[in-house]
Structures are given as C-alpha cells and as structure tokens.
C-alpha positions as CSV (number, residue, x, y, z in Angstrom):
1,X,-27.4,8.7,-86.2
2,X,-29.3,12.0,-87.1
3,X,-32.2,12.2,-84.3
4,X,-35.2,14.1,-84.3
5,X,-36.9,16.2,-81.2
6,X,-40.5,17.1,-82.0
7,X,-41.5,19.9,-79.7
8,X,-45.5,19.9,-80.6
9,X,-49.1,19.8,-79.1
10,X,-51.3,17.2,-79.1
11,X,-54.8,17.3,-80.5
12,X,-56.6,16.8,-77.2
13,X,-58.9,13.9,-76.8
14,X,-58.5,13.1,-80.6
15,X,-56.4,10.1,-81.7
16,X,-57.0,10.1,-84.9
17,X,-56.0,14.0,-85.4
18,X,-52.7,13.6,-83.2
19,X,-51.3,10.3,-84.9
20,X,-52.2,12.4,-88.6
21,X,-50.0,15.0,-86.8
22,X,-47.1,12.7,-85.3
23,X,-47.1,11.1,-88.9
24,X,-46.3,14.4,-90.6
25,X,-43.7,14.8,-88.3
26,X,-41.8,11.9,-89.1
27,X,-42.1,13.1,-92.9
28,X,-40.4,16.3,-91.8
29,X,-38.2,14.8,-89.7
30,X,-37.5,12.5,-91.9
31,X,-36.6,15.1,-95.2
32,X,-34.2,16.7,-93.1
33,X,-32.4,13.5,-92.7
34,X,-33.6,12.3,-89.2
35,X,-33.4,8.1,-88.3
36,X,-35.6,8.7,-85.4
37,X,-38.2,10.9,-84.1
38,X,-38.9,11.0,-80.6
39,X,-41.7,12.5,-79.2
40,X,-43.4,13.9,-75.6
41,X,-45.1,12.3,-73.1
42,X,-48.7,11.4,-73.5
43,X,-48.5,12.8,-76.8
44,X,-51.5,10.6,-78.4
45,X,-53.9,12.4,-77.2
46,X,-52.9,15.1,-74.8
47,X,-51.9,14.8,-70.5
48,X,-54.4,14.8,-68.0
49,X,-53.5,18.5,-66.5
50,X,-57.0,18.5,-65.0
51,X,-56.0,16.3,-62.3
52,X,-53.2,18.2,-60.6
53,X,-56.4,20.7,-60.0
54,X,-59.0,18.5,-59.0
55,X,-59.7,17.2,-55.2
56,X,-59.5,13.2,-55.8
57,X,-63.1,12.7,-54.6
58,X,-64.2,14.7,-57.4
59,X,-62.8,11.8,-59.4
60,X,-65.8,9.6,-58.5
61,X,-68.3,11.7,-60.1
62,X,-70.5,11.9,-57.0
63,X,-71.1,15.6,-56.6
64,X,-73.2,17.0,-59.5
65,X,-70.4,20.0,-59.9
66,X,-67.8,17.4,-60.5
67,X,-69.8,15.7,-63.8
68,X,-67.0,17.6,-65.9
69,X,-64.3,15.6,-64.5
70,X,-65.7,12.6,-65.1
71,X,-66.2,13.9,-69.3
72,X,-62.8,14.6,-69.5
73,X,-61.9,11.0,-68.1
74,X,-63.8,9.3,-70.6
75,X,-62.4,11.4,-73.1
76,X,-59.1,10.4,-72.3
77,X,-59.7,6.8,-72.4
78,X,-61.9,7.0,-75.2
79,X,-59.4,8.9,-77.3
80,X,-56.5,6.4,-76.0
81,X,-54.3,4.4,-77.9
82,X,-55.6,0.2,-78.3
83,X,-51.9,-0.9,-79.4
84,X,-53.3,-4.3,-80.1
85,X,-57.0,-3.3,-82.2
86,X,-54.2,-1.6,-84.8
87,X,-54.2,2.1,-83.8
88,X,-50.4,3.0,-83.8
89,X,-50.8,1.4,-88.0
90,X,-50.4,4.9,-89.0
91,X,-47.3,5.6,-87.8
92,X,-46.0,2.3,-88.5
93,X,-46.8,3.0,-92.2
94,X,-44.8,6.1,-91.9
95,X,-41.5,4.6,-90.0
96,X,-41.3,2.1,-92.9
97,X,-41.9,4.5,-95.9
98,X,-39.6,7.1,-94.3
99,X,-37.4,4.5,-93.0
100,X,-36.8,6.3,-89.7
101,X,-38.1,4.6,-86.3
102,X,-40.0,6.5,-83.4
103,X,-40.8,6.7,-79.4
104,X,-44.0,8.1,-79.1
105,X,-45.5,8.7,-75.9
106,X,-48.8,7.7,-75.6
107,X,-52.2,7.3,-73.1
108,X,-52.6,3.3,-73.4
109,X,-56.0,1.7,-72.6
110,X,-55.9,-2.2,-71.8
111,X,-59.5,-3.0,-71.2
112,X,-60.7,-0.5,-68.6
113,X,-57.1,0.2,-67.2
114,X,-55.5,3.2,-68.8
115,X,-51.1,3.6,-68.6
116,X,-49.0,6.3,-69.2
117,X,-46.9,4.4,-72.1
118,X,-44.0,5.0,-75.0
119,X,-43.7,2.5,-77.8
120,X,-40.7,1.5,-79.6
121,X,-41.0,1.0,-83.3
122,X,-38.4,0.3,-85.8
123,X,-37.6,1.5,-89.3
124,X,-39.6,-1.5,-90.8
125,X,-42.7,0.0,-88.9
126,X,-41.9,-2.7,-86.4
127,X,-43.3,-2.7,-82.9
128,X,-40.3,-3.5,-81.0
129,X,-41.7,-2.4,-77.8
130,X,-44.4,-1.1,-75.5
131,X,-43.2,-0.1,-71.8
132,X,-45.7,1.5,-69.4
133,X,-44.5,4.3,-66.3
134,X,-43.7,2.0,-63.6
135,X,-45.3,4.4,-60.7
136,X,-47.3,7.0,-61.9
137,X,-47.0,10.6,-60.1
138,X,-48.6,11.9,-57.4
139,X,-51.9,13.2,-58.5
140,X,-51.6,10.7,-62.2
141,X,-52.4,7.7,-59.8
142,X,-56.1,8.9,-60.2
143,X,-55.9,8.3,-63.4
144,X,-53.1,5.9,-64.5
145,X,-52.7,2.1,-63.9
146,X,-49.4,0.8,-62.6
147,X,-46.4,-0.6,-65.2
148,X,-44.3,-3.6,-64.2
149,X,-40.6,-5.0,-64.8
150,X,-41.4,-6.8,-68.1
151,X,-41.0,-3.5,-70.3
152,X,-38.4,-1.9,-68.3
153,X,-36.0,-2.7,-71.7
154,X,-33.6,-1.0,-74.1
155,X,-34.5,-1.9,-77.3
156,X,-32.7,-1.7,-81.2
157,X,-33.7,1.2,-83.5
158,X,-31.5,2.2,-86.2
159,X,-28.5,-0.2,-85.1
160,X,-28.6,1.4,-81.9
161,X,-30.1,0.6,-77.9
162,X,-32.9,2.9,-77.1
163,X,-34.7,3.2,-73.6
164,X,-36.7,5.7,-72.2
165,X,-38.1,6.6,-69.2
166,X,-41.5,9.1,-68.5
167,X,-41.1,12.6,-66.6
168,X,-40.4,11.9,-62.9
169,X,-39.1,8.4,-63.2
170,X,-36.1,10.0,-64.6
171,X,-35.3,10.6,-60.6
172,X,-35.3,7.7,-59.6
173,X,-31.6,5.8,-59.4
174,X,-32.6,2.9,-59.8
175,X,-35.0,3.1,-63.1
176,X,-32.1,4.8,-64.1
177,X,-29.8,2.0,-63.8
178,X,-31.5,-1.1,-64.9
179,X,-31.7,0.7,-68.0
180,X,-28.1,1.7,-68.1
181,X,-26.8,-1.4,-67.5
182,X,-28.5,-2.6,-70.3
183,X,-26.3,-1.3,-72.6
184,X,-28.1,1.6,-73.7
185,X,-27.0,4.2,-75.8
186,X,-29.8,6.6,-76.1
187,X,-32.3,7.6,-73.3
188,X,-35.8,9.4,-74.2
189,X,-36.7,11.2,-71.3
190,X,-40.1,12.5,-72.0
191,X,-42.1,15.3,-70.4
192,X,-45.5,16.8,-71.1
193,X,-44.5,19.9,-71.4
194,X,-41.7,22.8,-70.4
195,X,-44.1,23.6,-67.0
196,X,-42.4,26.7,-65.2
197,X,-42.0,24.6,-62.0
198,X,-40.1,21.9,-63.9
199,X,-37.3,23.5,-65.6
200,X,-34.8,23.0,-63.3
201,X,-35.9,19.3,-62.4
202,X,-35.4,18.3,-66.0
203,X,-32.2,20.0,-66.5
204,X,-30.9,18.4,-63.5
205,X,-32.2,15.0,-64.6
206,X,-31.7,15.1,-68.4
207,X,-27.8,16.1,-67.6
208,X,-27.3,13.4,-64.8
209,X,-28.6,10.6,-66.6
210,X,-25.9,11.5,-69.5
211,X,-23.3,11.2,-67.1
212,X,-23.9,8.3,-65.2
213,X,-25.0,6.4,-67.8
214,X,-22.4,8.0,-70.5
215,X,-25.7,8.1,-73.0
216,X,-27.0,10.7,-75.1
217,X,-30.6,11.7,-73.2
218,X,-32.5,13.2,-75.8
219,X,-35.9,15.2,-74.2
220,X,-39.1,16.0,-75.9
221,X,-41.4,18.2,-74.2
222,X,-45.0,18.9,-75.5
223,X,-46.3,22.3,-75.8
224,X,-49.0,23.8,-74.3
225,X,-51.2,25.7,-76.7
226,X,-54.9,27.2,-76.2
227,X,-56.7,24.1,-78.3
228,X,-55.8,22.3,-74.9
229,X,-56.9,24.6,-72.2
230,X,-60.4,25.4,-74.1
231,X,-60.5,21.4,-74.5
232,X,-60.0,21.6,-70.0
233,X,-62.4,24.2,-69.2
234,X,-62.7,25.1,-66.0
235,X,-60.0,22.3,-65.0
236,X,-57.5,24.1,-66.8
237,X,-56.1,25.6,-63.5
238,X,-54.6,29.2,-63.5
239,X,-51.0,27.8,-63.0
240,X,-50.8,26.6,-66.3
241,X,-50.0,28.9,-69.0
242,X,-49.1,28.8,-72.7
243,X,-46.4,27.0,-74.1
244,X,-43.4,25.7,-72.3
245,X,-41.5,23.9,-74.5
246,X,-37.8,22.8,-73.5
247,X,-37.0,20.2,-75.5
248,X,-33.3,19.8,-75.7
249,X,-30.3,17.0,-76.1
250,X,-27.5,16.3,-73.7
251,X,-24.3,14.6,-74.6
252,X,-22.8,11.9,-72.9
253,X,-20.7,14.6,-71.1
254,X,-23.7,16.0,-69.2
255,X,-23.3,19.0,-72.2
256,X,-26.0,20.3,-74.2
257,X,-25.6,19.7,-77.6
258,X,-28.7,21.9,-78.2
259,X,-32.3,23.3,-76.8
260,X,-35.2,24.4,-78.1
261,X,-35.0,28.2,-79.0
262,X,-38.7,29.2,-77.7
263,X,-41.8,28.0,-76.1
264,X,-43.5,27.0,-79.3
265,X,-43.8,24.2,-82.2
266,X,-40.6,23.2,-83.6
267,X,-38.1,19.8,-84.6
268,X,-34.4,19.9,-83.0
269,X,-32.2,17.9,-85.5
270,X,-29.3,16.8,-84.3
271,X,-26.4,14.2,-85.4
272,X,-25.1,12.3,-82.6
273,X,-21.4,11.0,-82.3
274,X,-21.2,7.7,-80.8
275,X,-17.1,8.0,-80.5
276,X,-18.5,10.2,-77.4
277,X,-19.9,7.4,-75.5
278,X,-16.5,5.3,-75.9
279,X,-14.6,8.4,-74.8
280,X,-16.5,9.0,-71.7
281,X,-16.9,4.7,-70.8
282,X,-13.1,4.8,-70.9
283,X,-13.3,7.4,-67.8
284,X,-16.6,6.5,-66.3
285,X,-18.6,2.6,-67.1
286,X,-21.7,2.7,-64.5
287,X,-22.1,-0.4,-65.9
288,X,-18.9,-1.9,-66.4
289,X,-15.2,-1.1,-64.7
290,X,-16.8,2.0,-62.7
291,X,-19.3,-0.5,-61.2
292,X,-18.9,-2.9,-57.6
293,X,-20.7,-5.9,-58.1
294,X,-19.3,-7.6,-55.3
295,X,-20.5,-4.9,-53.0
296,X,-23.5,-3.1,-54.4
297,X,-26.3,-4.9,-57.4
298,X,-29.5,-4.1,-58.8
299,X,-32.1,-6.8,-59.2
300,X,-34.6,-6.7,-62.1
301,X,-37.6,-8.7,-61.9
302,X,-39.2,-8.9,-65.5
303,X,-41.9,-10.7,-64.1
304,X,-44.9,-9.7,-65.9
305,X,-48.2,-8.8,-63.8
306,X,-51.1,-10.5,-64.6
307,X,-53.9,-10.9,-62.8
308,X,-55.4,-14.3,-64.2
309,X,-53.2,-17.2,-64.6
310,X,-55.1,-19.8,-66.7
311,X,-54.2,-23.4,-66.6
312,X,-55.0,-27.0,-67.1
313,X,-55.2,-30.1,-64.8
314,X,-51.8,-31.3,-67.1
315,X,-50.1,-27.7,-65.9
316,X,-50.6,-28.5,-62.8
317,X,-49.5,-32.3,-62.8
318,X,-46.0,-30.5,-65.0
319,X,-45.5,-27.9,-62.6
C-alpha cells in the first residue's frame, strides 16, 4: 500500500475552507499514487492552543477581560465537524473519485458536547468509522468531551486494518494494546503539530508502538503557520512559534522509513511492505505467541455511553 502523510495547516475556525483543503490533498496524494491519506489531529478546523494559556476560570466567561476566550470557543464549535448533518460529504466525494481512503482528524460536535475525533473512511467514500480521544489532555478537558470503548476499533481501508490513536494516548499501554491485539496493521498517531517540547515524546512513542505492536505507525503533524496565531490573538501564547512539523513513518522495526525534511507544508509518500510485519511477528506477536494470557489480559468494554436509555413497558417485561 502507497500511504500518504499530509504535513499542513488548518484554516482556523473554517470548516468549509479546511475540508476544500484536505480534499485537494487527497487529489495530490492521490496523483502520486497514494491509497490513503492520513492527516493531523484536529485538522478540521484547527487545535485549541489557547487553552494551554488560559487560567480555567477564564473558561466561564465571567471576567469581562476573558470575553475573547469565550469567542474562540464558539468558534471552535461552530466551525466543528456535524458527522451526521453531512459535513465530512466532501471528502467522501473525493475518497471515492480518487479511490484512496483517509483518517482525518477532526473537532466533533454532538449537540453541545464537542470531541477530539478521527474518522475512518474507505475508498468508496465509506464512513467506516468515527472514534473519539478516550481522555482528553490536561488543559483539553476544558474543552473536550470524554470518548468511550465503542470506537476504540481497527478498521479495513484499502484491504488493510487501520487504527489510530490521538497525541498523548499514544502513551498509554493499554490504548495501545487493545488496538494491537486487534489485528492491526497500520497505527495513525496523530499530533497537532511538531511543538518543540514534544519531539522527543513522539519519537519515543511513534517507534515503540512499531515494535510492540510490529505495525507501521504512520504520524501526521499539523503545522503551525501565522493564519493561526493572528486567528488566537492575544491567546496565542509566546511559547508557540511557527511551524513544527515532524511528520514521519516508522516501520515495524521501530526504524524510520522517512520524516518530514522541514517545518513547513509538505505530503511524505511512502510504500509500505507488509512482508515486514510477518518478519518481525515471527520474532515478536504482542498479540499472539509473545503474549501470556494465562497470566496477564486486557479487558475491552465497547459499551457505548449514553446518557438516556429509552424504553417501553414491553422492554421492561423482555428484559
């Protein structure tokens, strides 16, 4: 399978500009050959870098210094991505005329809960899946509502089993795992972007996932350009800076088969050998003859989380 890396920035707080954009991506990607296009975090319509400068309180709006938060939060969820009213059409459009499937990281609103999100969709424009960050980070619980075990899937593009997982949940063991032992074959470990205090954390996690899960992790980072800081303001926050792009794609091996080449715009292409996967499972199966069952399991509950159950007097008399 050729895959594609798109290295790009988002149009902040503008869906419809960003999903033009991610669609002519897939058309490039897909001239030079490319079966899927994976792209960063939050790409549709920018990450919420404000909130890693703002106190929490300022969140509520309260004060009258803190009424530019509260802008850029509507923004957000304004300009977010309504999987079922039909805004990810574009793109479908695109996957089935270029015949290429995508992960697209995206800000998801479900009524007035937004989620940190990637959907799956296939070559036939397909939505195969929608699977939301289980626990989002730190200062992103401000903003973010919490995913659940329902999506935590690999799913088929192109023939072969895709997961991903979203910036700091590619830390945790046991994310990694369930989606391991699913089978899967390639891992889309998104990021927003290349930040200088980062680098080494993606590194170490893009390279350990390809060995204990003997997967290709493919990682698109977004880039930071000056559209998105003059779209911030004030929130920008003078640790961020231009750039930071390091997108790359790790082999099975834990070996980089290549990296982005500077801090700006670009698509990685790269054609990926599944005879490595066999060679390294013959060493090393997490999932299989390298695994303990009997003394060690994971438990997935795909349970999903709703907060209304409706029934009927017959339910209850079945149940």
């Amino acid at each position: 399978m050729k895959v594609a890396v798109v290295q790009a920035a988002p149009v902040p707080f503008e869906r419809a500009a960003t999903i033009e954009k991610t669609c002519n991506a897939i058309d490039d990607a897909a001239k030079q050959g490319a079966q899927l296009a994976v792209f960063p975090e939050a790409f549709v319509s920018g990450y919420p870098y404000w909130s890693m400068f703002v106190q929490a309180y300022d969140m509520r709006g309260l004060r009258e210094s803190s009424r530019p938060v509260i802008e850029l939060g509507r923004k957000l969820i304004a300009q977010a991505v309504d999987v079922r009213a039909g805004d990810l059409a574009p793109i479908q459009e695109r996957c089935l005329d270029n015949a290429c499937s995508v992960v697209l990281g995206m800000n998801e609103v479900v009524g007035g809960t937004l989620y940190n999100s990637q959907a799956f969709i296939d070559a036939s424009g397909a939505i195969v899946g929608v699977r939301r960050k289980l626990l989002p980070t730190l200062q992103e619980k401000m903003l973010y509502g919490q995913g659940d075990g329902s999506d935590l899937a690999v799913f088929e593009l192109g023939g072969r089993r895709v997961g991903g997982l979203i910036c700091f949940e590619n830390t945790n063991p046991l994310f990694r795992y369930s989606l391991q032992a699913q089978g899967q074959e390639i891992h889309v470990g998104a990021w927003p972007r290349g930040a200088h205090w980062s680098i080494e954390a993606m590194d170490a996690a893009a390279r350990q996932y390809a060995i204990e899960g003997q997967c290709f992790v493919v990682s698109p980072t977004a880039v930071l350009n000056q559209g998105m800081l003059d779209a911030l303001g004030e929130f920008g926050g003078a640790d961020l800076r231009l750039g930071g792009g390091a997108s790359s794609v790790v082999a099975p091996n834990g070996k980089y088969i290549c990296k982005a080449t500077a801090e700006s715009e670009q698509i990685l292409i790269v054609d990926l050998d599944f005879q490595m996967i066999i060679d390294m499972k013959r060493l090393v199966d997490g999932a299989g003859h390298f695994s303990r069952p009997d003394v060690l399991k994971l438990m997935l509950d795909k349970t999903p989380r709703t907060s209304l159950r409706q029934f009927t007097s017959t339910d209850l008399a079945t149940d």
